[in-house]
C-alpha positions as CSV (number, residue, x, y, z in Angstrom):
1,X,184.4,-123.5,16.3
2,X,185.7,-126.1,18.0
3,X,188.4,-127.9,16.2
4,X,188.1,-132.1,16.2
5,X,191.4,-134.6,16.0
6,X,190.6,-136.1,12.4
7,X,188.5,-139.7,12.8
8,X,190.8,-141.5,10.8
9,X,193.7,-140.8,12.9
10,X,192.0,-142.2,15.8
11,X,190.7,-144.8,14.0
12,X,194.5,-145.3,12.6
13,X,196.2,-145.6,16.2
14,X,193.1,-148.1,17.4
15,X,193.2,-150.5,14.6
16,X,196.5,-150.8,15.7
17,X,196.4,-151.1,19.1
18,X,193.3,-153.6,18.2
19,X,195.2,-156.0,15.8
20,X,198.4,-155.8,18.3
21,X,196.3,-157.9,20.7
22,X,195.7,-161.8,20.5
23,X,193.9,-163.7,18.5
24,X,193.5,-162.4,15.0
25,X,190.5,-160.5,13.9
26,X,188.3,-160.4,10.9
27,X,186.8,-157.6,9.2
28,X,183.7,-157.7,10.1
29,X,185.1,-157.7,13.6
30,X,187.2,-155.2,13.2
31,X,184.3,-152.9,11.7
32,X,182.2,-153.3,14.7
33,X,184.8,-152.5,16.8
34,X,185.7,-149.1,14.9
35,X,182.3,-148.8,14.1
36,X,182.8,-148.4,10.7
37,X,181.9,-150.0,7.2
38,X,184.0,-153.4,6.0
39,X,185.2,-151.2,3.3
40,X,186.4,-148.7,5.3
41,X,188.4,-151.1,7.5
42,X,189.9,-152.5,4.1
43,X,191.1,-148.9,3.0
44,X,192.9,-148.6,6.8
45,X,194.6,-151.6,6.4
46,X,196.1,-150.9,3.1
47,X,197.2,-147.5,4.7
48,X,199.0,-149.2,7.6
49,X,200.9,-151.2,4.9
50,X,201.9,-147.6,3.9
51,X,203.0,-146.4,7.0
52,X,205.2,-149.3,7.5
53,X,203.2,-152.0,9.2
54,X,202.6,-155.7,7.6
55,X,199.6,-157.3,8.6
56,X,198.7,-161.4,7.7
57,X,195.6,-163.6,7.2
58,X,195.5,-166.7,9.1
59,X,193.8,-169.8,7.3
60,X,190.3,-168.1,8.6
61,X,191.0,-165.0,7.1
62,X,191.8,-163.2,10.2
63,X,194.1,-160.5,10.2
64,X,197.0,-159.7,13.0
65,X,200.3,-157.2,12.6
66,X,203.2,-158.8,11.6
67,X,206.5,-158.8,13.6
68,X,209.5,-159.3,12.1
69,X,212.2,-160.4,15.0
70,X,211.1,-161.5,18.7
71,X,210.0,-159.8,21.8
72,X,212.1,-160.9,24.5
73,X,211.2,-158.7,27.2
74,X,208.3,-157.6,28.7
75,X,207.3,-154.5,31.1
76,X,204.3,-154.1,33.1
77,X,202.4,-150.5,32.9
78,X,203.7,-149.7,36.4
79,X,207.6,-150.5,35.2
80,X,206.7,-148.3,32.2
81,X,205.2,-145.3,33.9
82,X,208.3,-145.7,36.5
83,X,211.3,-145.7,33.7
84,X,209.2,-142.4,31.9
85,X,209.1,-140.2,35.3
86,X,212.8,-141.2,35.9
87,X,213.9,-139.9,32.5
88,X,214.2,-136.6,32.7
89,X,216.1,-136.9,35.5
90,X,218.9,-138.7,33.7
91,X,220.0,-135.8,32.1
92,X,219.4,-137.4,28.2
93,X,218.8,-134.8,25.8
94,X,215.4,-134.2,24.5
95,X,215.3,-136.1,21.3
96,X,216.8,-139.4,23.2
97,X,213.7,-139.0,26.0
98,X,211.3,-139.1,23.0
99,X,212.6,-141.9,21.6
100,X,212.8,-143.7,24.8
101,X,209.1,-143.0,26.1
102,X,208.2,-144.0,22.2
103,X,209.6,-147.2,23.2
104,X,208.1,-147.7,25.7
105,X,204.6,-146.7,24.8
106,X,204.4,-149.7,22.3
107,X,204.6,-153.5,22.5
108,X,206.7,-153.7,20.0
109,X,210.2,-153.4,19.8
110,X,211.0,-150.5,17.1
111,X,213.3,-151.0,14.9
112,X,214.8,-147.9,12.6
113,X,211.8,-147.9,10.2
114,X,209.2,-148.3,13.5
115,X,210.9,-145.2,15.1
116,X,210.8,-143.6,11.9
117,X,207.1,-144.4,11.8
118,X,206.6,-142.8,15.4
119,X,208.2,-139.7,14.4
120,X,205.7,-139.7,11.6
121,X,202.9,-140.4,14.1
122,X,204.3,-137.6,16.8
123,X,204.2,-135.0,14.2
124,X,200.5,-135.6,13.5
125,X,200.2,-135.7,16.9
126,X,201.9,-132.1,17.8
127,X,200.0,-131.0,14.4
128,X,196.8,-131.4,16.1
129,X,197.5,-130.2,18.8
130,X,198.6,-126.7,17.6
131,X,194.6,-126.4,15.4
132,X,193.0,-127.2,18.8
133,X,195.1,-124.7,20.5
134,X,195.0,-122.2,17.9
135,X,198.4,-121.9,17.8
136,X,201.7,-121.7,15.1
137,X,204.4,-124.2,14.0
138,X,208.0,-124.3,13.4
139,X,208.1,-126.6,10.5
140,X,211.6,-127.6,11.0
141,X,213.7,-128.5,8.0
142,X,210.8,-128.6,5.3
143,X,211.6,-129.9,2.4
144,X,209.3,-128.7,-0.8
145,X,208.4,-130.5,-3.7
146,X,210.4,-127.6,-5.4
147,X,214.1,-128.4,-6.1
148,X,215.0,-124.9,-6.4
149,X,213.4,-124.0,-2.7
150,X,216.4,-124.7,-0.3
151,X,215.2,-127.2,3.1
152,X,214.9,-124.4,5.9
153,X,212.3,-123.9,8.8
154,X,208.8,-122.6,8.0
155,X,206.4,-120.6,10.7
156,X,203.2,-121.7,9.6
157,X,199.6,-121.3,11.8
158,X,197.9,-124.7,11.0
159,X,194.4,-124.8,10.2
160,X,193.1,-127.9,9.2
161,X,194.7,-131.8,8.8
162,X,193.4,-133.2,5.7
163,X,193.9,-137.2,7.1
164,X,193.5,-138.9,3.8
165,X,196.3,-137.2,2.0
166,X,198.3,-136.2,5.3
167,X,198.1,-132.7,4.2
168,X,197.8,-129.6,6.2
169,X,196.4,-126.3,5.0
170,X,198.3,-123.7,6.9
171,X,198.6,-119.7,6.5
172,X,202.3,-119.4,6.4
173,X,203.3,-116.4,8.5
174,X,205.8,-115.1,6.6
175,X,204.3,-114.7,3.5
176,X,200.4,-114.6,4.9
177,X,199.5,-116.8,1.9
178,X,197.3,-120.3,2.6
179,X,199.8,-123.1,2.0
180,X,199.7,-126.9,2.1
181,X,202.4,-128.4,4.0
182,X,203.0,-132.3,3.5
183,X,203.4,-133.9,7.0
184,X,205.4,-136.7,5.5
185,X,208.1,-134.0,4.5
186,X,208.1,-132.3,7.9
187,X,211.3,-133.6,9.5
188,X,210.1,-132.1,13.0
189,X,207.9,-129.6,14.6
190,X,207.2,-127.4,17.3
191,X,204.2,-125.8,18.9
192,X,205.3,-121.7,19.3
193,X,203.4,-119.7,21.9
194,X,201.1,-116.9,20.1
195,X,202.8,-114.3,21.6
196,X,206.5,-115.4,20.2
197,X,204.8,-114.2,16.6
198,X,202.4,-111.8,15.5
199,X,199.4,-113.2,13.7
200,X,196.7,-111.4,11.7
201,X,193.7,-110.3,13.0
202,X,191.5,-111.9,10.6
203,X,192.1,-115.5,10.3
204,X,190.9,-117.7,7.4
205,X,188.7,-120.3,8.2
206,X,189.2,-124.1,6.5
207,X,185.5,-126.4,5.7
208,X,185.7,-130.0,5.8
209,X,186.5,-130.1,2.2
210,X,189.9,-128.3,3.1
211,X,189.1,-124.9,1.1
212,X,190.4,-121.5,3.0
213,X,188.9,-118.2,3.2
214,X,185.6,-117.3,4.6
215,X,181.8,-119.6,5.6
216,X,180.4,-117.6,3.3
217,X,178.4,-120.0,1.5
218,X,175.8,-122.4,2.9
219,X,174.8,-125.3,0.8
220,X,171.8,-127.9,1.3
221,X,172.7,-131.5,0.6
222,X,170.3,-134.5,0.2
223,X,172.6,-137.6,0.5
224,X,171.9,-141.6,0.0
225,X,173.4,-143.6,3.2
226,X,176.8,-143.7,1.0
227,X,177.6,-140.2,0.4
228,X,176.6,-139.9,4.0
229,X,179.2,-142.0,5.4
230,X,181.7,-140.9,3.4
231,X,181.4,-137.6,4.5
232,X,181.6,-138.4,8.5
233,X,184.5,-141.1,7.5
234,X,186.6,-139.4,4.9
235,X,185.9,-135.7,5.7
236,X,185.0,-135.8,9.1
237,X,181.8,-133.9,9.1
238,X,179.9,-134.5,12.5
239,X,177.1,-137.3,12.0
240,X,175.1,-135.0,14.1
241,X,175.0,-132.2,11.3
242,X,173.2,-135.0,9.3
243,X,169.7,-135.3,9.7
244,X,167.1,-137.6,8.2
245,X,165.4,-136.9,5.1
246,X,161.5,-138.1,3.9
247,X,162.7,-138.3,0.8
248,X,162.8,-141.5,-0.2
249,X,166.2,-142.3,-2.5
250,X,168.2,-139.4,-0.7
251,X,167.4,-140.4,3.1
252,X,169.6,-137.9,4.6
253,X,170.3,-133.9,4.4
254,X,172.5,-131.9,5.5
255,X,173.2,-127.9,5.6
256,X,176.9,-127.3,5.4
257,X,178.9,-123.7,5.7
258,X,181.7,-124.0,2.9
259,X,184.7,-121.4,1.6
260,X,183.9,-121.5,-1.8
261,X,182.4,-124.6,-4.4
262,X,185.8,-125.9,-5.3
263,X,185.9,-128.5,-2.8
264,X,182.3,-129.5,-2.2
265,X,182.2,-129.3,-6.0
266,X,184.7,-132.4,-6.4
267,X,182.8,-134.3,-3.7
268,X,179.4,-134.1,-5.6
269,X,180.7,-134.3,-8.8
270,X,182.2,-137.4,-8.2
271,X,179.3,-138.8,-6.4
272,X,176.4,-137.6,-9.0
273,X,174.0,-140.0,-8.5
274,X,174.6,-140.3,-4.3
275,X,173.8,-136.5,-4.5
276,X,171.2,-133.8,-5.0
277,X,171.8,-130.2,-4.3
278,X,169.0,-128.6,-2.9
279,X,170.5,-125.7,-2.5
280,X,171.9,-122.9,-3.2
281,X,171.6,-122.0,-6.5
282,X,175.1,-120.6,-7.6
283,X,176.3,-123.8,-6.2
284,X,174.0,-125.8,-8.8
285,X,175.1,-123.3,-11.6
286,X,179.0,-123.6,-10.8
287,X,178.0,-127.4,-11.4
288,X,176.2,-126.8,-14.6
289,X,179.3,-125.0,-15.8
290,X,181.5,-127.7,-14.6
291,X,179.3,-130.7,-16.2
292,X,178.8,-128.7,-19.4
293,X,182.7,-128.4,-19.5
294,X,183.4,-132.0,-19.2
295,X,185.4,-133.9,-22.1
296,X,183.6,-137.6,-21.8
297,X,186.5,-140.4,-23.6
């Protein structure tokens, strides 16, 4: 199956290239540029605040990244690319080349909490890159939520990026056990060649809902045009696996492979009346269960 960089890092990294640039935007411009919904752009915003970047309204409501400080130089693409190729050949060590080319890669001047922000960014980035290449992760210096689990290095085979919670489901190598490893508490990482470590021969698969094991389930969805976006914006699911429904309150359907009903269980249940399950029908009793088990306030 082939593996996809998570939409909403994309969309991330172009919102902010996008609002970098003069003048100011407004939402609705900023929708139809990521081709999203207004209320999707809102959410990003609030999650750039997060990561460290302050945006402001001028008096038309337009929004622009905030700089604290002033830009005082300026490099053309060509002077960039130039000072990056020279680099390596300064003999700097590899951490200071990073941080340089990071540098350089931006219009903004970093400071500490910018660069700090980058690393964030480059782990994601080298994250991805090990699920399309199939291949496992030093996780150096981990630190688990656990106070009595010392910070040490973690082998890991990553199988899915979960963007909204920056959570990735891995099988940890030394233990073979699926494990969720926090991005934001990775202090660094690096890709290992398969043949460095010795990997099962069965490995678990990971649906869009971020539940390990096997596709052993295939479930039939009608959705509104709500639940539908929310499943190619927040879970990443491939408009094209959508199709159109005649049904006329549920105008989409979609057939979707999952590990178990855990996750897609959560989804529907908190969207009951975006959702009918056509199928299968231990998926509708699990939800019976469920909805039968619920304490209302």
């Amino acid at each position: 199956m082939k593996k996809q960089v998570p939409p909403r890092v994309v969309r991330i990294i172009k919102l902010i290239q996008y609002l970098s640039e003069y003048p100011p935007k407004k939402i609705e411009q900023i929708a139809l540029h990521l081709e999203v919904h207004p209320k999707t752009v809102y959410k990003d915003v609030e999650l750039l605040g997060q990561l460290g970047y302050e945006t402001e309204k001028d008096h038309h409501r337009a929004i622009t990244l905030k700089y604290s400080g002033k830009n005082n130089y300026h490099l053309t693409d060509v002077e960039k690319k130039l000072i990056i190729s020279t680099l390596p050949k300064v003999g700097l060590d590899r951490n200071a080349v990073q941080t340089i080319v990071m540098k350089l890669k931006t219009s903004v001047f970093p400071d500490y909490k910018t660069q700090a922000i980058f690393k964030h960014l480059y782990i994601i980035k080298t994250v991805i890159e090990a699920i399309k290449m199939g291949n496992p992760l030093k996780i150096k210096r981990y630190k688990s939520t656990n106070p009595m689990s010392p910070e040490k290095d973690r082998y890991a085979l990553p199988l899915k990026l979960e963007e909204k919670n920056e959570a990735c489901t891995c099988l940890d190598i030394e233990t073979k056990e699926i494990r969720i490893y926090k991005t934001s508490r990775m202090q660094d990482v690096e890709i290992i060649p398969r043949q460095d470590i010795k990997l099962p021969d069965i490995i678990p698969e990971v649906d869009v809902f971020g539940i390990a094991g096997k596709m052993e389930y295939k479930i039939t969805l009608a959705l509104t045009k709500r639940s539908s976006a929310i499943l190619t914006e927040e879970f990443g699911v491939d408009p094209r696996d959508i199709e159109e429904n005649s049904h006329s309150e549920f105008e989409k359907i979609i057939k979707i492979r999952v590990c178990g009903y855990e996750g897609v269980g959560r989804f529907v249940l908190g969207m009951l009346t975006e959702i009918k399950v056509v199928g299968d029908d231990g998926f509708k009793n699990y939800l019976k269960k469920k909805i039968a088990g619920m304490t209302i306030i």
